[in-house]
N, C-alpha and C positions, 0 to 999 in steps of 0.2 A: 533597517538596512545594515547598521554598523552591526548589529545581534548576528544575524546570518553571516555576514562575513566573519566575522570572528571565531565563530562555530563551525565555520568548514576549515577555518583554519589549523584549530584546535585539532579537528575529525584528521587533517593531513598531519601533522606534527604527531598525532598518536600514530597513524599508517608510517610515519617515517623508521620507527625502530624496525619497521618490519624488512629493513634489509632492499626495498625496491628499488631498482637504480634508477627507473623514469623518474620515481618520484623525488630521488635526490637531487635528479637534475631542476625539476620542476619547484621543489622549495630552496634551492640557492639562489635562485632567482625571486622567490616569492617577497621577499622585503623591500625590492625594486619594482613586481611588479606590475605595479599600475604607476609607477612612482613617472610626474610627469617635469620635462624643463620647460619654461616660456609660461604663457598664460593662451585661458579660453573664456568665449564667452558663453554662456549659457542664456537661451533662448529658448521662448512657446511659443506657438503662433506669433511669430514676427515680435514677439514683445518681450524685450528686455529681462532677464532673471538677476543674476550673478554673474564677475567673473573670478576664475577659479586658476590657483597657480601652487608650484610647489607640489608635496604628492597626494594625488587625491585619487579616489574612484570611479570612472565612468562606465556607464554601459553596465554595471554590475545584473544587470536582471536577465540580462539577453546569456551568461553562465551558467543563470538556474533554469528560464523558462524561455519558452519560444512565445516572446510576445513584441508588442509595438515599440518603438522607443518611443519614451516620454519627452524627450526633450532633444532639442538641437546645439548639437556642441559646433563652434567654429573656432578654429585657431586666430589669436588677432597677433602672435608672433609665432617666432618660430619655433616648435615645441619637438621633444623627445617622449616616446612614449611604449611603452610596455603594453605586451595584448597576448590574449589568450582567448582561444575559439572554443565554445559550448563542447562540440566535440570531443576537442583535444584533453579539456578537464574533465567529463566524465569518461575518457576513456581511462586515463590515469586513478580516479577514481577507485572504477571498476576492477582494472589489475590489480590494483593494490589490497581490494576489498578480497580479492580470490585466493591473493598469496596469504593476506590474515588470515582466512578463513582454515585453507588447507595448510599452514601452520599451525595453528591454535587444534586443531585435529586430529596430526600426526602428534603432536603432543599428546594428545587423549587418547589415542588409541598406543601408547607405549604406558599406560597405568593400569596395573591390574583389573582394579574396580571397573574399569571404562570397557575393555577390552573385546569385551563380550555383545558390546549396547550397536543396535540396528547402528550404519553411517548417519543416517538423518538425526538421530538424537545426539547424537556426535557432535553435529552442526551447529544444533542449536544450544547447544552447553556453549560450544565455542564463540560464540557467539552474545553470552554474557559474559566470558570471560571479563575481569576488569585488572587493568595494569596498575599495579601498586609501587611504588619506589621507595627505597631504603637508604638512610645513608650511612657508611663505614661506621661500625661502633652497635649500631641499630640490631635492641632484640626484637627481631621479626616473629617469634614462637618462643614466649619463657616457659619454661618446666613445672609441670603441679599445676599451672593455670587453665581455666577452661575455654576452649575453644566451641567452633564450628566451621570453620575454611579450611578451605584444600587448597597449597601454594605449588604451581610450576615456576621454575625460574627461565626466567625470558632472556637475562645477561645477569652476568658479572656472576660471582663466589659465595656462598653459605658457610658459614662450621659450624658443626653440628657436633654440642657438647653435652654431657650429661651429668649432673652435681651430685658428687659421692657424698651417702648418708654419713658415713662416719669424720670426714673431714672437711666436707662441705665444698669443696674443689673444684672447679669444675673439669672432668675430663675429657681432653678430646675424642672423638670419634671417628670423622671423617670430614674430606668436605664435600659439597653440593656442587655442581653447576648449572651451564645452561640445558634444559632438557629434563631436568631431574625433579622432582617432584615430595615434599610433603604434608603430610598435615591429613590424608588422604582417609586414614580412621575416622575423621571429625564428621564426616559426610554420613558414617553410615551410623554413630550416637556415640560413641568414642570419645567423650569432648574434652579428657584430662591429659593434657601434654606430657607426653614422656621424655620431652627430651628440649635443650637449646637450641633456637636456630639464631645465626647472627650473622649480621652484616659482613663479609671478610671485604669484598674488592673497594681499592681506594676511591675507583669512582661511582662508587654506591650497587645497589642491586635493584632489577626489575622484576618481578613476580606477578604472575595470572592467577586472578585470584577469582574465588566461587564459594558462597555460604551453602550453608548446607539447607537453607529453607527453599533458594533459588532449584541448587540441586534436584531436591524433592520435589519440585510442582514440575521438573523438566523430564525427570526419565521416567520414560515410559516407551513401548515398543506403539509403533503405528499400529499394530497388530491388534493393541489393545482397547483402542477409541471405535466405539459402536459406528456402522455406519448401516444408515436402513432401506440404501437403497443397491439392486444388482441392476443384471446385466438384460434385464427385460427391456435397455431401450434400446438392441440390436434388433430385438425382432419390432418393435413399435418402427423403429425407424426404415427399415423396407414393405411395413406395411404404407408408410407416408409416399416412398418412394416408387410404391407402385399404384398408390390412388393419384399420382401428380405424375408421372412418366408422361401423360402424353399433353399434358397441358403446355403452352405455349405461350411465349408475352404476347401473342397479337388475338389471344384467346380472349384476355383481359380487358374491360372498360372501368374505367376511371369514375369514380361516385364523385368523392371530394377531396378535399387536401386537409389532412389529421394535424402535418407538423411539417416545419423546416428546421434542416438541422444544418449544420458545417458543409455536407460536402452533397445536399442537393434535398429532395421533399420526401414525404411518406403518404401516398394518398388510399386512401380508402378504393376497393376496386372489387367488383363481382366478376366471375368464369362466366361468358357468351352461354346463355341458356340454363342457369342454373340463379336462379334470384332466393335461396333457401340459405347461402351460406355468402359469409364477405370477409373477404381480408385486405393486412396491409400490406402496400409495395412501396419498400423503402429502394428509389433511384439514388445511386451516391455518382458525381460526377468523377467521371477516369481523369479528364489532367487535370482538374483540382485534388485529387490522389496523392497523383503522380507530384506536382508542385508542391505539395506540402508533405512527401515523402511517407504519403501512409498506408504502402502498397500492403507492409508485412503484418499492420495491424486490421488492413481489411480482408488480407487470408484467415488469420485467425480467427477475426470474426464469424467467418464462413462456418470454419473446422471447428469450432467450440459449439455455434448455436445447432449446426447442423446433425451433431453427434446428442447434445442435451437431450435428456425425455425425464423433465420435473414440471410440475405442475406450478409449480411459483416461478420458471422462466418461460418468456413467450418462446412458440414451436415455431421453427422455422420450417418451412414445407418445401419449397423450393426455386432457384437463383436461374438469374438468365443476365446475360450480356450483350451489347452491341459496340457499337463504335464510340460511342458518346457516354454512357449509361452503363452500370452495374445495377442488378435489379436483387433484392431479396425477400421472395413474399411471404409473409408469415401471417401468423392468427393476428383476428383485431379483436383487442381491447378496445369497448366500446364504453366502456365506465370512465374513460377517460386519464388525464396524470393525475396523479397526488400531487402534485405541485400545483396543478389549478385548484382544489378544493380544497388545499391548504393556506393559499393567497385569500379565498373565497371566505374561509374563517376565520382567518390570522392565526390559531393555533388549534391544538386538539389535546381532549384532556388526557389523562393516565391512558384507560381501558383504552382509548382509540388507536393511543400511538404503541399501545403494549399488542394489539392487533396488526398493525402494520408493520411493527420492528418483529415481530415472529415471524410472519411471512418472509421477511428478508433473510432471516436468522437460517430457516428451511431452504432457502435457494443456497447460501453459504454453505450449508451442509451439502448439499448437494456437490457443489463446485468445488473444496475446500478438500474432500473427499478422493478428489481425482487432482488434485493440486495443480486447480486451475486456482489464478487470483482473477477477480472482475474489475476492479481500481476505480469504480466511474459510478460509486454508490451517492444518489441525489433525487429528492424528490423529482425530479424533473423522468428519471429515469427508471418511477417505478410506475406503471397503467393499474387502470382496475379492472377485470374483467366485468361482466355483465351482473354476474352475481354481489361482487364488492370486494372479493379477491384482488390480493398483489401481486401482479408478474416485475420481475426482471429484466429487462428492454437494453439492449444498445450497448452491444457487448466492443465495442472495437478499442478498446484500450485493456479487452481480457487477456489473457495467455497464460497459459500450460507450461508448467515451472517441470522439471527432471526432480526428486524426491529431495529433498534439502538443499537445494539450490536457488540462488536468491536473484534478480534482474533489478538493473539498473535502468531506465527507462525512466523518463521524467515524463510524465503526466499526469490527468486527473485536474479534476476543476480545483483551483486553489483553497478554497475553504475548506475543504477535505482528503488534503494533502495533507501524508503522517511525516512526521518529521524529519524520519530516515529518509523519504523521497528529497527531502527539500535539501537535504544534506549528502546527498548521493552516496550514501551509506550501503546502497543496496538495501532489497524490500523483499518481500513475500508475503502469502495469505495476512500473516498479522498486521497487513497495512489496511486490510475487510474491517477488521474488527474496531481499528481506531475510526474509521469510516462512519460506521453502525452505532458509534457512540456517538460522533455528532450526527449522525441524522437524527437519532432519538433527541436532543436537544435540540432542534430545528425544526423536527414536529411537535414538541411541547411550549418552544416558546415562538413559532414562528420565524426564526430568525438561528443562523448558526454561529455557534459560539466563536469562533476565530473570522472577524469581517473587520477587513481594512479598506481604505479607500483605491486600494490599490495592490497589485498581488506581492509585491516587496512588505508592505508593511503589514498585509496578510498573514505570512511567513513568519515576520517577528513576532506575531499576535499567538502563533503555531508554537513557535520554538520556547516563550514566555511557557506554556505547560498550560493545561487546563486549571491547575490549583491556584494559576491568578485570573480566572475567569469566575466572576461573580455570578453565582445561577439565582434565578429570579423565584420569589416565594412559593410560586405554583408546579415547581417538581420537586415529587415529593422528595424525604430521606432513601426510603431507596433507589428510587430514580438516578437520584445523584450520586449513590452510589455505583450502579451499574454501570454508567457515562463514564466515570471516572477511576472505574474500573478499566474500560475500555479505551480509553485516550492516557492511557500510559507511555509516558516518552520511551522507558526503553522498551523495541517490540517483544521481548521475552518476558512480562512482564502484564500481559494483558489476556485479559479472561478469553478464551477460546483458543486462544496458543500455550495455555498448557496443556499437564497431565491429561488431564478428565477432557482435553480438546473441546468442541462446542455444546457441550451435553453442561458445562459449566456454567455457560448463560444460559441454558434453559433451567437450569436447578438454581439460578439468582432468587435471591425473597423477591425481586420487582414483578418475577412470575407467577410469583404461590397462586396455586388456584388455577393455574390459566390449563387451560381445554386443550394441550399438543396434538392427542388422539386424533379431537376435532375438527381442530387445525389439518391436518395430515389427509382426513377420509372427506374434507370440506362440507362436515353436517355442521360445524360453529356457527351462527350466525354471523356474518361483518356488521362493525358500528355504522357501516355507511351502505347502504343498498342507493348504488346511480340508476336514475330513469333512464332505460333505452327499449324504445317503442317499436325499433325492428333491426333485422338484421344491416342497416343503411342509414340510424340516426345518428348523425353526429352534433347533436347539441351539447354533448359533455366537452366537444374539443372547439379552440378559439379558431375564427376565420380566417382565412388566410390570402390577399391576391394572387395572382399566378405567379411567376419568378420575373422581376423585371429586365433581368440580364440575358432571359433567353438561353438557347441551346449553346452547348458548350462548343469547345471544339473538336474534331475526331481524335482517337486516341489508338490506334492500332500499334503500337510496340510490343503486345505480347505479354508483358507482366503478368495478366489475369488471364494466362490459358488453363490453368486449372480451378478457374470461378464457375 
């Protein structure tokens, strides 16, 4: 708990330099605010905890995550107290993340070197940028010495001297400020300094700084990263759309019930007269939606699955609505979750899980491609097809980013939440890839690396870094590399968000050997071929009883007229 707060703290007080006035308002008060007068008592289940006085933290989870409270606070005097709404701090957040961003940018785009590079790689430079501080006196760049960093200065004065060979002197030149930029040779191999830079302002200097190995694994034009799929799922998707035009929810009968999920069931269901094919109908209740505010994630749901045509994500075919009910029927996956056959074995060796994490890898291409992110990567969330195939299911926490653009949005199941979410740093695609590294640890040892008993000490478990996470004897060396590859705290910094983009996990040594082709045209064999005896078995899924709560209640407001 104290980890997490500490590091968002840290995360504002670097956003402070950045000039935001909410946020100056927001951390003059931050030393105060949780700070409480009087005392409380803390209470579970009617039974006694602590009581707590003087300044202390409550409620801290209800900031990061939309969950239960743990515990019952009651006042036993009379108390003064500081509060802050979920909201209001990731909004602050947020702005503050947009002004870094388009600061650290326009900077970049005022350096030669820069000038030319797509916005999106812009972004994402800026985006490792790191603030370096100087103080008065401080040689920031000596002369003759070897480099590799490129410095903007963020505040305060430079002098920029240069030491005459004959008297050894040093001469002044100029000086530097905010805006200004050197070192900017070292980036492209340059790495012999020509010249003094030093500290001049009394109250020291700030500088944005970037090596030159970071550099090189980040520029590169989108333009350049292979992508191997077009626009063949325009014409697939009016062919869907005219095999389903005249189908109807009262067309449909109900087999069984596949899964319950958050906002209602996914049953198994045949078309009135047609017993050759079968799909699923995921019903989502409308004012449980609506009460849990998850109108904008169940559009995109729609608009993402509806537009897809990849073979590693299930096909949506087509959506219906009434008063109570959102309906989305799509293909079934009769091989059932990887999450049941991986409870069923406890783990899976190399080759099974290096067959399951490709398939994922191919969906992320897919997605990754069109800068959508998914965020809700979890065995729970990947089906097998008939064959032993991986689809990608249960997109409602996906969304369609604008090209270097980042979203603040706090979700995603806690074990596989990357750090940046947890820190409301702002996230994009490289929150997939920290994802994909722990699920590959969760299918090899059963179990996912960052598990607390609770989503707070989760988080700290997250923010800790994987390099204090002890991997158990049975994955292998490169295994462990590739995970740890991929669960790199900062997101610029992890395999498939550079240069070479996802074509870099596929050229990992954890791959050598592996069959992509095969993969691709689905002649690979899978490690696991599931028994399904017809179009209408579901023995690969757990039983389920009806809903005990019964029919919701009508929801006509209108929100979903374009469901």
């Amino acid at each position: 708990m104290f980890l997490v707060l500490c590091k968002i703290v840290k995360s504002l007080k670097e956003q402070f330099h950045r000039h935001c006035y909410l946020l100056l308002i927001f951390l003059r008060q931050l030393p105060t605010l949780f700070q409480m007068d009087g005392r409380v008592e803390v209470s579970r289940e009617g039974k006694y905890l602590s009581t707590l006085s003087g300044a202390k933290v409550l409620g801290e989870l209800a900031i990061l995550y939309n969950c239960q409270r743990t515990a019952t606070i009651t006042a036993i005097t009379e108390c003064n107290l500081w509060a802050i709404e979920r909201q209001c701090f990731q909004t602050i957040m947020m702005r503050t993340g947009l002004i870094r961003q388009a600061e650290y940018t326009d900077f970049l785009k005022s350096v030669p070197i820069f000038k030319d590079l797509a916005e999106d790689t812009l972004i994402k430079i800026s985006d490792v940028l790191e603030e370096t501080h100087y103080q008065r006196g401080d040689y920031i760049v000596r002369q003759g010495a070897r480099g590799d960093t490129f410095f903007i200065i963020s505040k305060g004065k430079v002098r920029v001297t240069i030491k005459q060979q004959d008297t050894q002197e040093e001469k002044f030149i100029r000086m530097l400020g905010k805006g200004d930029f050197f070192g900017e040779k070292a980036l492209q191999g340059d790495d012999l300094r020509t010249a003094n830079i030093i500290c001049e302002s009394p109250e020291g200097v700030s500088c944005l700084v970037i090596d030159r190995e970071t550099f090189n694994q980040l520029i590169s034009s989108l333009d350049e990263i292979k992508h191997r799929y077009d626009d063949e799922g325009a014409m697939e998707r009016r062919k869907i759309n005219e095999e389903f035009r005249d189908i109807n929810l009262t067309d449909l009968r109900v087999i069984a019930t596949l899964g319950v999920g958050g906002f209602g069931r996914v049953e198994l269901v045949q078309v009135n007269g047609d017993n050759s094919r079968s799909f699923a109908l995921k019903q989502m209740k409308k004012s449980q939606i609506v009460e849990t505010r998850q109108q904008q994630h169940i559009m995109s749901e729609k608009e993402i699955m509806g537009e897809a045509n990849c073979q590693f994500i299930v096909k949506l075919f087509k959506t219906f609505k009434d008063k109570k009910y959102l309906y989305m029927l799509m293909e079934s996956c009769l091989g059932g979750e990887l999450w049941t056959i991986l409870r069923d074995k406890g783990n899976f060796d190399d080759a099974t899980t290096r067959f399951y994490t490709a398939c994922v890898v191919e969906a992320f291409d897919y997605l990754h491609s069109r800068n959508i992110i998914y965020r809700d990567l979890k065995p729970e969330n990947l089906l097998l097809d008939e064959k032993g195939y991986v689809k990608l299911v249960d997109f409602g926490f996906a969304k369609k980013l604008q090209t270097g653009r980042k979203t603040w949005t706090f979700c995603g199941t806690p074990e596989y939440v990357a750090p940046e979410v947890i820190l409301n740093r702002g996230h994009d695609i490289s929150a997939d890839y920290w994802s994909l590294g722990v699920l590959m640890f969760e299918l090899l040892t059963g179990t996912p690396p960052f598990t607390g008993s609770d989503p707070m000490r989760t988080y700290n478990i997250i923010l800790k870094g994987i390099d204090a996470i002890e991997f158990p004897r049975n994955i292998t060396r490169n295994a462990s590399n590739l995970i740890k590859k991929l669960c790199r705290d900062n997101p610029a910094e992890r395999l498939g968000y550079q240069r070479g983009g996802i074509s870099e996990i596929q050229k990992h040594k954890w791959f050598d050997g592996f069959y992509w082709w095969g993969l691709q045209n689905r002649s690979l064999e899978p490690p696991i071929k599931p028994s399904v005896k017809s179009v209408v078995d579901t023995a690969n899924f757990d039983e389920y009883p009806p809903d005990p709560e019964g029919p919701p209640p009508d929801d006509v407001s209108g929100w979903d007229k374009d469901f």
